[in-house]
C-alpha positions in Angstrom: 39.9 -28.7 -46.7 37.7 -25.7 -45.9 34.1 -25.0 -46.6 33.6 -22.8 -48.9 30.3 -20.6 -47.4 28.2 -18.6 -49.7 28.5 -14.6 -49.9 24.5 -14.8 -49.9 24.3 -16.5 -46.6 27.5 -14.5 -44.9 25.4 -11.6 -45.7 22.6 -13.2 -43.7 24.3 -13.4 -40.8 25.3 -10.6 -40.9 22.5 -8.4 -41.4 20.7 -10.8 -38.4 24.1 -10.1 -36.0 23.0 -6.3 -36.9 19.8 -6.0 -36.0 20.2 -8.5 -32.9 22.8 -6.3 -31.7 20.7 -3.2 -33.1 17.8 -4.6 -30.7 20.1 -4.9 -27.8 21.4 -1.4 -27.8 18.0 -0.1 -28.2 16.8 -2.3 -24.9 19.8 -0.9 -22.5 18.5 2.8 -24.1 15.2 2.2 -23.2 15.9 0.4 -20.3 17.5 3.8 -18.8 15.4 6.2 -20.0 11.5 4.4 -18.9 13.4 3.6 -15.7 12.0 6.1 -13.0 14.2 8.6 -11.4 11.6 11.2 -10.1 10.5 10.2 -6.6 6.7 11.4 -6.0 7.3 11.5 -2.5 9.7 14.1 -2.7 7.4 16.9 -3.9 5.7 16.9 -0.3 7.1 17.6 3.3 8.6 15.1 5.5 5.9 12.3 6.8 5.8 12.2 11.1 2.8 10.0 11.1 3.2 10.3 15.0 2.7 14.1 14.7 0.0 14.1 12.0 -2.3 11.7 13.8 -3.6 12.6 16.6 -3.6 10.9 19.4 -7.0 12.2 20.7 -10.0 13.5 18.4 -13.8 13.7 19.1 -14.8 10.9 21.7 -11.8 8.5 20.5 -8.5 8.6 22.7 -5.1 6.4 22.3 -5.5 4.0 24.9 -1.6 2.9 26.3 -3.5 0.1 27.7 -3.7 -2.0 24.8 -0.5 -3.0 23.1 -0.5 -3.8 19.4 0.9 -7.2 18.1 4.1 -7.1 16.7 5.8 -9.2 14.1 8.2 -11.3 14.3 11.8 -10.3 13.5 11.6 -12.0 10.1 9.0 -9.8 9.0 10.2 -6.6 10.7 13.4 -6.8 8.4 11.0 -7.2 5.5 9.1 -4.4 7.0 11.9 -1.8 7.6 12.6 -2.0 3.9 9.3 -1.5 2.6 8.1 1.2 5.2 10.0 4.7 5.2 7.3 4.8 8.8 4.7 2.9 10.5 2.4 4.0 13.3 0.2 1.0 15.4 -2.3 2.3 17.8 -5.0 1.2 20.0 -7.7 4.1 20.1 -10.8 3.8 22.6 -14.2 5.8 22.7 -16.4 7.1 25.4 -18.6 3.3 25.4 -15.3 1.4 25.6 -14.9 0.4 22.1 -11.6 -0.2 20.5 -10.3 0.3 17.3 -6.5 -0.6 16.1 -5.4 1.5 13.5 -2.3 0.6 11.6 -0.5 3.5 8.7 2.5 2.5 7.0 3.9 4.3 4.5 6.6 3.9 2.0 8.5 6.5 -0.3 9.3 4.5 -3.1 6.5 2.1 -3.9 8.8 -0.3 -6.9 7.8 -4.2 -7.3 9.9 -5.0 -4.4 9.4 -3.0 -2.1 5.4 -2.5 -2.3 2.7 -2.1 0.4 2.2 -5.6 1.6 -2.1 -6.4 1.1 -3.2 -7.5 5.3 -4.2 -10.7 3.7 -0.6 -11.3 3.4 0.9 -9.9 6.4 -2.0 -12.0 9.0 -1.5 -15.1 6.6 2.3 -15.0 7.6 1.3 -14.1 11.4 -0.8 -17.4 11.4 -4.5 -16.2 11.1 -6.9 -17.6 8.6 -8.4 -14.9 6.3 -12.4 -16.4 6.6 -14.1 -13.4 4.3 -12.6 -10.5 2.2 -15.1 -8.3 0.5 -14.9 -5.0 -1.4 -17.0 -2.2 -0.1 -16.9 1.8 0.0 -16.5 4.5 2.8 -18.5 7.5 2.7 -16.8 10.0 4.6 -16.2 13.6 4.6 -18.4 13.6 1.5 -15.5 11.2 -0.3 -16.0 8.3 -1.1 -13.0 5.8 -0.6 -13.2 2.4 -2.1 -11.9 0.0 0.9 -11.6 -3.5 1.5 -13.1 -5.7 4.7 -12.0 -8.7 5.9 -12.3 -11.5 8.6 -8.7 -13.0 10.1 -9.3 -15.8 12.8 -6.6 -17.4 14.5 -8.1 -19.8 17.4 -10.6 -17.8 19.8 -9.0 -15.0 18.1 -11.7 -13.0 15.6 -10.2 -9.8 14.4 -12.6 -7.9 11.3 -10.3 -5.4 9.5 -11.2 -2.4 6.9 -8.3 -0.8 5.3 -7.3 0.7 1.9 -3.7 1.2 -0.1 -2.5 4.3 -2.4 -0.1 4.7 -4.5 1.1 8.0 -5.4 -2.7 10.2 -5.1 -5.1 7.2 -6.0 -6.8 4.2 -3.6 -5.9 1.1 -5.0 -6.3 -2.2 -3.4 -6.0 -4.7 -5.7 -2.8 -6.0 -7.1 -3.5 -5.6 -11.3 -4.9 -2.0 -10.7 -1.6 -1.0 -8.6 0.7 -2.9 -11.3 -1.1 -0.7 -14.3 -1.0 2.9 -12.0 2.4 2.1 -11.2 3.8 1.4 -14.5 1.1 4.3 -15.3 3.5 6.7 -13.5 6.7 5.2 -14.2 6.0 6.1 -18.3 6.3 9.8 -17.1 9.9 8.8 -14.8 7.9 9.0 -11.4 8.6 6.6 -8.4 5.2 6.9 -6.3 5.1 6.6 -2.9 2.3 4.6 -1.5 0.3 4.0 2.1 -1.6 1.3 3.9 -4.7 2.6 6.3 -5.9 -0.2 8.2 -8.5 -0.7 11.5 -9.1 -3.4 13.1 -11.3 -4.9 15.8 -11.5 -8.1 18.4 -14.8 -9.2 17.9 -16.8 -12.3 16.6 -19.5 -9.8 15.0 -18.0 -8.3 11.5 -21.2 -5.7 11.1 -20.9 -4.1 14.2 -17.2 -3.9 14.0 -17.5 -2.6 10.3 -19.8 0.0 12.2 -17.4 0.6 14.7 -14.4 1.5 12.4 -16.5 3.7 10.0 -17.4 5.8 13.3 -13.6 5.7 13.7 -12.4 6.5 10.8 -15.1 9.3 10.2 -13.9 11.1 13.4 -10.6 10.9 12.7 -10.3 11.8 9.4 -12.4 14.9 9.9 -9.9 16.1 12.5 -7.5 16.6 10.0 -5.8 19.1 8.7 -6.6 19.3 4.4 -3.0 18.2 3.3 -2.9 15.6 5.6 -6.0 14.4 4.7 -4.8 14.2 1.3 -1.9 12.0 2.4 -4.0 9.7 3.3 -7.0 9.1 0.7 -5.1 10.9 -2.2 -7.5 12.9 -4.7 -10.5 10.2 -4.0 -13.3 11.3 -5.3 -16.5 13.5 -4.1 
């Protein structure tokens, strides 16, 4: 014997099997059409970080000397798909001081493929991050919003300064790069996005700090204006 169901409740279903399927089509739509398709990187010309950084500038000078730690092959496959380039130098000045400078730049900054924060990268390389603090560089009449930090691992003290972008803007902290990313993405643009970091073997933070705005100052002032750009996107004055 078969249940008899009620024309009142058949219509209920049926009207919820509507707009269920209703919301589902409307989903996959939206789904396509907020998905971004317009890389940012591909308004500018090629990066060759090893061409627009020059390898000598003021009293600073690459020093071959001084090889830069590598990671391990793990991360350097994690690496190669985040980074469209990397550059890792060892610069020295006229009193002997040394600064590392690391850029790495990616074309297509999306949640998995993202600049990777240093606090991450030295965690995984075994150091201890002791301090991290939020400060500002004024150079070149901009003003740049970085971050400094202390990684130890053993007799090993290394202060760092460095800053991220994504697409034109400095922005170092993971909410504020989650909101300008999904910023862009409303208008269909993939950003691109770079890492800028110094770094120095010393147990003294504030004299390192010192060191690396002397650095950075000098180097950035060598450069030409669109390059320049690249690097600290429209900061402001």
């Amino acid at each position: 014997m078969s249940a008899i169901i009620p024309k009142s409740i058949m219509e209920t279903f049926s009207l919820r099997h509507l707009l269920i399927g209703a919301a589902m089509i409307f989903a996959a739509i939206m789904s396509v059409v907020m998905t971004p398709t317009r890389h940012l990187a591909s308004k500018d010309e090629p990066m060759d970080l090893d061409v627009m950084i020059p390898k000598k500038f003021e009293n600073w000078k690459k020093d071959d000397s001084v090889t830069p730690i590598m990671p391990n092959p793990q991360q350097k496959a994690v690496l190669d798909k985040i980074y469209t380039q990397t550059l890792s130098r060892t610069y020295i000045n006229d009193q002997g001081e040394r600064v590392m400078l690391t850029i790495a730049y990616g074309s297509s900054q999306k949640d998995d493929l993202q600049v990777h924060r240093p606090e991450v990268c030295y965690s995984v390389q075994g150091f201890q991050v002791t301090e991290s603090t939020e400060d500002r560089m004024h150079i070149l009449k901009y003003d740049i919003p970085v971050r400094r930090m202390v990684a130890v691992n053993g007799l090993r003290t290394e202060p760092i300064t460095y800053w991220i972008t994504i697409g034109n803007k400095v922005v170092n902290e993971g909410l504020a790069w989650k909101i300008e990313q999904l910023k862009l993405g409303f208008h269909g643009i993939v950003p691109d996005g770079l890492l800028f970091r110094m770094s120095t073997i010393s147990n003294d933070a504030a004299s390192s700090y010192a060191i690396q705005n002397d650095f950075a100052n000098a180097l950035l002032s060598s450069l030409k204006p669109e390059v320049l750009k690249k690097l600290i996107g429209n900061t402001s004055k």
